[in-house]
C-alpha positions as CSV (number, residue, x, y, z in Angstrom):
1,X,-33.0,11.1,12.8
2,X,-30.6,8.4,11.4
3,X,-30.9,5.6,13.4
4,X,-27.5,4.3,14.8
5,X,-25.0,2.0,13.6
6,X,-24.4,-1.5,14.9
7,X,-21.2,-2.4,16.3
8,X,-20.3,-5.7,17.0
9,X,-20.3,-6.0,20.4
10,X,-22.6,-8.9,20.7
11,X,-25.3,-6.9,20.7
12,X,-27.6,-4.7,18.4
13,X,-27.9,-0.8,18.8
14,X,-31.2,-1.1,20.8
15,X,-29.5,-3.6,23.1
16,X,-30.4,-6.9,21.5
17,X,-28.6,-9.9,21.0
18,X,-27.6,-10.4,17.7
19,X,-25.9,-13.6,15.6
20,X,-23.2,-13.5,13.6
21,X,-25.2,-13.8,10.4
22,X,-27.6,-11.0,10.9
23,X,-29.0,-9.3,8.2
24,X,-26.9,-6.1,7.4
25,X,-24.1,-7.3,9.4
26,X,-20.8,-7.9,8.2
27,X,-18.7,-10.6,9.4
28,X,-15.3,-10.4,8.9
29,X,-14.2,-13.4,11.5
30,X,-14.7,-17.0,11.5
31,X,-18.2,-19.0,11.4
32,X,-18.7,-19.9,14.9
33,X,-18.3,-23.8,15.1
34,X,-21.3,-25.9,16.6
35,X,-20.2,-27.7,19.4
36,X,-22.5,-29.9,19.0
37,X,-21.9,-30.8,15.9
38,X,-19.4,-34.3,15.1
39,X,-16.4,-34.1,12.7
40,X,-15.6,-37.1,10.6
41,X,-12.1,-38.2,11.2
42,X,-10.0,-40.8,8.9
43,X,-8.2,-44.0,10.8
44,X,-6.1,-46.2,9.1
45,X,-8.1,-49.7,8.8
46,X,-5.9,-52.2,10.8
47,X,-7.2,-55.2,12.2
48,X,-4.4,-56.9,10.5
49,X,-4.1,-59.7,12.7
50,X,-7.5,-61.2,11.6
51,X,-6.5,-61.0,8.1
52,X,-5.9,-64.3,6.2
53,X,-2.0,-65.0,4.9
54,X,-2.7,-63.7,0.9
55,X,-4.5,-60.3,2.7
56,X,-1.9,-59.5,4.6
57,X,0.9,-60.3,2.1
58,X,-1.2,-57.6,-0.3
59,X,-1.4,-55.3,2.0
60,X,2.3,-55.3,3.3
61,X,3.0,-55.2,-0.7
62,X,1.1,-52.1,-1.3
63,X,2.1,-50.4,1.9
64,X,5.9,-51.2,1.3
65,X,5.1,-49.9,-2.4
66,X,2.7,-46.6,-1.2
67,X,5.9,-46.0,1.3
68,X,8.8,-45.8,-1.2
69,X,9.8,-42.5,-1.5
70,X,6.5,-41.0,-0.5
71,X,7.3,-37.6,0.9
72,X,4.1,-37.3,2.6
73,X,5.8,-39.8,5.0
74,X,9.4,-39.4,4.7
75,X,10.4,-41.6,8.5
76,X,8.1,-43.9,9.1
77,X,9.5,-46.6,12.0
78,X,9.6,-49.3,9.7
79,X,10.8,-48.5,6.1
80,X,9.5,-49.7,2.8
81,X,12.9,-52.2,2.3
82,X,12.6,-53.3,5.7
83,X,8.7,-54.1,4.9
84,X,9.8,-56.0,1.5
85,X,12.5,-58.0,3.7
86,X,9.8,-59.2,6.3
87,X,7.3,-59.9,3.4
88,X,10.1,-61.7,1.5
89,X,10.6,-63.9,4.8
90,X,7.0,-64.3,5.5
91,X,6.4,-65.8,2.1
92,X,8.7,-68.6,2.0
93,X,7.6,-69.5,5.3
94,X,4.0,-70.0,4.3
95,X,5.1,-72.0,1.4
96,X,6.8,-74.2,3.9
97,X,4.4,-74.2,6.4
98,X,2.3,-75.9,3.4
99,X,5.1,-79.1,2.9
100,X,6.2,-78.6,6.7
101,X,5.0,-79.6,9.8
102,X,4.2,-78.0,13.6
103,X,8.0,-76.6,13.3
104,X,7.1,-74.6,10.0
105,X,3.8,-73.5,11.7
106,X,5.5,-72.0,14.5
107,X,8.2,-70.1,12.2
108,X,5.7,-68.9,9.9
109,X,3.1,-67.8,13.0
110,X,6.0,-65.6,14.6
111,X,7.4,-64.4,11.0
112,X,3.3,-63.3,10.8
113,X,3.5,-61.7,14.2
114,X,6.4,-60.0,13.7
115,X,5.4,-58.3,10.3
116,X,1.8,-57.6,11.7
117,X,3.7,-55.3,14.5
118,X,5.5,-53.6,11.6
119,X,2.7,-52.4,9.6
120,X,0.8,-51.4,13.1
121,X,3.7,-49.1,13.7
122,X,3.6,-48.2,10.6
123,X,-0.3,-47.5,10.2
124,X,-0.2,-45.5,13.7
125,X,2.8,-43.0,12.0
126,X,0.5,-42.5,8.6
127,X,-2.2,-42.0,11.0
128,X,-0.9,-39.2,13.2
129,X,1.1,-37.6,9.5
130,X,-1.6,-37.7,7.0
131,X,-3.3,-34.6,8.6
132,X,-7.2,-36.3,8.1
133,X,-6.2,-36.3,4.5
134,X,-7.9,-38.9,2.4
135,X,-6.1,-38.6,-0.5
136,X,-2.5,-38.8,2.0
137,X,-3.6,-41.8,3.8
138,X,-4.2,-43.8,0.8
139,X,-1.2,-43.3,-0.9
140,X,0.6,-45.3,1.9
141,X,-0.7,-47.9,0.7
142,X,-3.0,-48.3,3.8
143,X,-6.6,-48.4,3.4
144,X,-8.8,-45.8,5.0
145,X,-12.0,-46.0,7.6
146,X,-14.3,-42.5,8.4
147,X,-15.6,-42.3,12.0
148,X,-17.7,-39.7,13.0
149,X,-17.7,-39.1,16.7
150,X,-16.5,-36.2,19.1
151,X,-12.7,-35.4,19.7
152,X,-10.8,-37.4,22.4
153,X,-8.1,-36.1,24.2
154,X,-5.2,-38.1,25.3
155,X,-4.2,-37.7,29.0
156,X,-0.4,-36.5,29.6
157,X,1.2,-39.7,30.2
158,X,3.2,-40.8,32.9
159,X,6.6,-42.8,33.2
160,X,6.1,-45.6,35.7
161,X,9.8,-47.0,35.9
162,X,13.0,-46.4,33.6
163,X,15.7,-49.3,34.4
164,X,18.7,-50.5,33.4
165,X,18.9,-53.6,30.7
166,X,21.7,-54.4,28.9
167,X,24.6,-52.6,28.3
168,X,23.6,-49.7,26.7
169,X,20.1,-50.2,26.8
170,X,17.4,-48.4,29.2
171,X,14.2,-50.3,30.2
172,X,11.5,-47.6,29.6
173,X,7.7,-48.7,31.6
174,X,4.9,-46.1,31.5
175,X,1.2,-46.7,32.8
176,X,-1.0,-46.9,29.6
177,X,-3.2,-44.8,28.1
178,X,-7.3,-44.9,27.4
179,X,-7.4,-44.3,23.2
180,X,-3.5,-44.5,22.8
181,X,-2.8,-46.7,20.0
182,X,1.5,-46.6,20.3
183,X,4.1,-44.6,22.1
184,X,7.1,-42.3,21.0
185,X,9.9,-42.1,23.2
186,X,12.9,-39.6,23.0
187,X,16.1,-38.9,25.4
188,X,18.6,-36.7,25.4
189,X,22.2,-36.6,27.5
190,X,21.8,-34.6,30.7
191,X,25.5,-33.4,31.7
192,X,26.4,-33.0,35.3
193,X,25.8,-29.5,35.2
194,X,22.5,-30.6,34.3
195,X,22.9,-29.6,30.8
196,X,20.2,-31.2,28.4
197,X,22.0,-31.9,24.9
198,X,19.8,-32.3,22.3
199,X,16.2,-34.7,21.7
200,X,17.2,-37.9,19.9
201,X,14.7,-40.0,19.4
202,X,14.3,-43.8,20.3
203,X,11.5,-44.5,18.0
204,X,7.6,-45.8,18.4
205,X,6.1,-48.7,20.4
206,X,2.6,-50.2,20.8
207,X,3.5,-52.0,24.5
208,X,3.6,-49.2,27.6
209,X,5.3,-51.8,29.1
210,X,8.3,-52.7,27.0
211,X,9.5,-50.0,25.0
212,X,14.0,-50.0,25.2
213,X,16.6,-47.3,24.5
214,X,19.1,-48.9,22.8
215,X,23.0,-47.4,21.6
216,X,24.0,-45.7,25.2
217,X,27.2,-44.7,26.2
218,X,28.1,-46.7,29.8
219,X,28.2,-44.2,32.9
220,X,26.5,-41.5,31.1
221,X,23.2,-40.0,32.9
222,X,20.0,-39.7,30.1
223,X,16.6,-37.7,30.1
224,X,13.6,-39.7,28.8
225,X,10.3,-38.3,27.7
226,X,7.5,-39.9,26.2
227,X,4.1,-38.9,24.7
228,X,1.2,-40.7,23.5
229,X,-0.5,-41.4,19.6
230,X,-4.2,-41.8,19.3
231,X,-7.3,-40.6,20.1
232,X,-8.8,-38.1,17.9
233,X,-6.4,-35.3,19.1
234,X,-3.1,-37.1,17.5
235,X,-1.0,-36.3,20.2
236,X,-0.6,-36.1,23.7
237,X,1.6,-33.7,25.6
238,X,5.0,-35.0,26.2
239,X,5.4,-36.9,30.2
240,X,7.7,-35.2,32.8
241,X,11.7,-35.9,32.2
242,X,12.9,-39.0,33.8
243,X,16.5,-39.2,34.4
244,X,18.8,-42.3,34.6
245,X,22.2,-43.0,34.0
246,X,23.3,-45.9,31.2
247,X,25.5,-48.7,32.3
């Protein structure tokens, strides 16, 4: 008597467990994944705050040149001419710093501070884009690090406060996240029919706490979401709408 054909059920004919790569069994769905197992996952090497003047004028120079045109990152929050411009700036103020005294410190520290927030923006955009592609992450211009650890999810986050600053500005506070590295932040007009016009977005930040929509029109009411960047998982799900109107 012929004996009888497995079925992929799980189980062999006679009742038995059997794996996915059992002998005379053909698999037609996707290798089972090891849970675990770690993944290796590219980050963007940063630290650029610890890096000497010459380092960081290098690597602002290859990011704004990695950036030009690259299509792999076509809007990154700071663009390649805007780079060259705070490089440009930064320069000359570390050659005055060097005939200068404690005022030239102090405008070439902040000129430093202020170009060191760019590329962060910048690195956290590549970072989330590049897809864990080595070969996409490098030609930003950004160097590349390899962790190997489990994934980390990034909570949902939530909106602490939205206020009003200047006119045509709304204050945007949200309580931060574990393993968020910046924050984008969108809005859209909410009519009085509670109508929600279309997403616009108001760019990325690396401070929960001081993150502004700027450009409002005066007595009209806006919708403000924000999600989270990080982790290993990218992105978090976007926060609950908060509505307030623009002054």
């Amino acid at each position: 008597m012929a004996p009888t054909p497995d079925q992929w059920d799980g189980k062999a004919a006679q009742g038995k467990l059997k794996r996915w790569d059992a002998f005379g069994l053909k698999w037609d769905g996707q290798v089972p994944v090891n849970k675990g197992a770690k993944m290796q996952y590219l980050n963007v090497r940063t630290g650029f705050s610890s890096y000497r003047d010459h380092t960081l004028e290098e690597i602002t120079g290859a990011v704004a040149k990695g950036m030009d045109q690259n299509a792999a990152f076509p809007t990154p929050p700071v663009t390649p001419a805007q780079l060259k411009t705070a490089l440009a700036g930064f320069t000359a103020s570390v050659a005055a710093q060097n005939m200068g005294g404690k005022t030239a410190t102090i405008e070439k520290n902040a000129k430093r501070d202020a170009l060191v927030g760019m590329l962060r923006l910048n690195a956290a955009y590549v970072q989330q884009t590049c897809n864990n592609d080595l070969q996409t992450l490098t030609s930003s211009g950004f160097e590349a690090t390899v962790n190997t650890h489990t994934r980390t999810a990034l909570d949902k986050p939530v909106i602490a406060s939205v206020d009003l600053g200047n006119a045509g500005q709304l204050l945007v506070q949200l309580h931060p996240l574990p393993h968020a590295k910046s924050y984008e932040v969108r809005y859209a007009v909410l009519g009085t029919d509670k109508t929600q016009g279309p997403w616009q977005s108001a760019g990325m930040f690396t401070d929960s706490r001081a993150m502004d929509i700027n450009g409002l029109t005066g007595g009209v009411t806006y919708i403000v979401q924000v999600r989270a960047i990080g982790g290993t998982t990218h992105y978090s799900d976007w926060s609950d709408g908060f509505s307030h109107m623009s002054m």
